[in-house]
N, C-alpha and C positions, 0 to 999 in steps of 0.2 A: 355859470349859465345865467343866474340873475345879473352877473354885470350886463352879459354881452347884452342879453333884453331890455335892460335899462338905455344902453346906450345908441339900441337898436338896430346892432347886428345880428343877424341871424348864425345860430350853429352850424355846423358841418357833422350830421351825424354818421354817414356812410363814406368823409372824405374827398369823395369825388365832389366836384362842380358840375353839375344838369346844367346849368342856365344855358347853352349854346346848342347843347343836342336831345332835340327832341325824342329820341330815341328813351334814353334816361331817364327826361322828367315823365313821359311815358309811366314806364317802368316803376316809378317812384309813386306816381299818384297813385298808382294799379296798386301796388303793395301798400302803399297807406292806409288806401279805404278799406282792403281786405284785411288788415290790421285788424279793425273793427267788428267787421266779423264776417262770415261767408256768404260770397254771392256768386249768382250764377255768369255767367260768359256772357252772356243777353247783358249783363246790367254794367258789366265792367265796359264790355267793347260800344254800348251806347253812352256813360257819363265819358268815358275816352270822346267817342267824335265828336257829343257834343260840348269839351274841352281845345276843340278844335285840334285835334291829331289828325295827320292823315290815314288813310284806309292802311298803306299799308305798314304805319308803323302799327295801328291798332293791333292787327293782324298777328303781325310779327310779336306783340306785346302777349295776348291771348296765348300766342304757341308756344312761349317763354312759360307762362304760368299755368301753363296747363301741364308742362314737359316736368317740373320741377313741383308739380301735383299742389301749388299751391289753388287752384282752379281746379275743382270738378264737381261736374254738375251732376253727377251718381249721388255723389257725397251730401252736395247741397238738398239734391230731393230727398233724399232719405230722413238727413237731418231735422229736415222742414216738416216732411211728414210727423214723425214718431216729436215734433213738439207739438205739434197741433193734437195729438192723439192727447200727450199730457196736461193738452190746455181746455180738453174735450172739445176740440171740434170733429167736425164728419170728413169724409172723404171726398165727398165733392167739394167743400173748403178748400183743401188741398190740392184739389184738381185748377181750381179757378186759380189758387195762388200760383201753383208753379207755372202752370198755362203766362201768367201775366210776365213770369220772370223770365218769359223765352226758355225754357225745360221740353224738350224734346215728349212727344207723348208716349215713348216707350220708356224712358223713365220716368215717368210719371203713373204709369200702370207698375213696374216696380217697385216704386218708392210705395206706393198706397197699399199692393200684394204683400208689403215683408209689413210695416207698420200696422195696418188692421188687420190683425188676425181673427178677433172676435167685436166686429163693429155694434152688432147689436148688442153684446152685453155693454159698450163704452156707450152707445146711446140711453141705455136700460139708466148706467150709472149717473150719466147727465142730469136724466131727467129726474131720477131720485135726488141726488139736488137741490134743484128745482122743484120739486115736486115731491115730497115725502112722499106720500100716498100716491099709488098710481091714479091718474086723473079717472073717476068715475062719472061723470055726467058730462053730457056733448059738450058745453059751453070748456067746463075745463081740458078736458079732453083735446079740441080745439086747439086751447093756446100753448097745451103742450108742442102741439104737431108743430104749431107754428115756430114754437120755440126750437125742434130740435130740426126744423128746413134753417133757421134762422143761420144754426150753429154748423150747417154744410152735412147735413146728413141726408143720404138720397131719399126722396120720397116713398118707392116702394117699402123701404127700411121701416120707416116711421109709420105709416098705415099698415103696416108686420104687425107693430109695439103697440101702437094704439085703437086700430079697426078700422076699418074704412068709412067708418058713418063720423069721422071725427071732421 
């Protein structure tokens, strides 16, 4: 493998030759990127056209990978959800993110239903944290709030945990 790069040919690791049908290298970019790790249909079938494929090899490329579940965007929200929970963010985080990834808004109410089960106590835990001591006085109190809108937690939530004069 070092010679062939030295000498600068490229490997054949699947065999075939792409270079003539776009169908393939299709195919091949799509399974590369998602090598790396999961995305949504929104983000394959946009770096797709804007690699210049046309609509309907995209197309046809999506229904390849979605048939053979290497693509699904259940899976993606899901997964995105319950890390954002482990990374302490809020729900609306999550909304906004998968919102941007092209995620349908009924899985995205899904993904956020099975993932937060107990949001307030994952905000409680943040802000402890952050915050050993629950913030006593308006000024700290304040930049809790601010802190745990920062982190994608709905407002009504946070003014729950902290009071509404924060």
């Amino acid at each position: 493998m070092a010679a062939l790069r030295a000498s600068g040919q490229k490997s054949k690791s699947s065999g075939s030759d792409p270079a003539g049908d776009p169908a393939a290298q299709a195919w091949q970019r799509a399974v590369r990127w998602l090598a790396a790790h999961d995305r949504s249909a929104h983000e394959v079938r946009e770096r797709l056209v804007t690699q210049g494929f046309s609509p309907a090899i995209v197309s046809a490329t999506i229904a390849r990978l979605r048939e053979l579940r290497y693509l699904d965007d259940q899976r993606f929200a899901c997964d995105m959800a319950e890390q954002a929970v482990r990374r302490g963010h809020g729900s609306e985080y999550v909304r906004a993110q998968l919102g941007m990834k092209g995620i349908a808004e009924p899985l995205i109410d899904d993904a956020i239903g099975a993932a937060f089960e107990d949001e307030a106590d994952l905000a409680r835990r943040v802000l402890a944290r952050h915050y050993p001591a629950l913030p006593g006085d308006h000024s700290t109190r304040a930049k809790g709030a601010r802190f745990l809108l920062r982190r994608g937690f709905p407002e009504a939530l946070v003014f729950a945990i902290l009071g509404e004069d924060c």
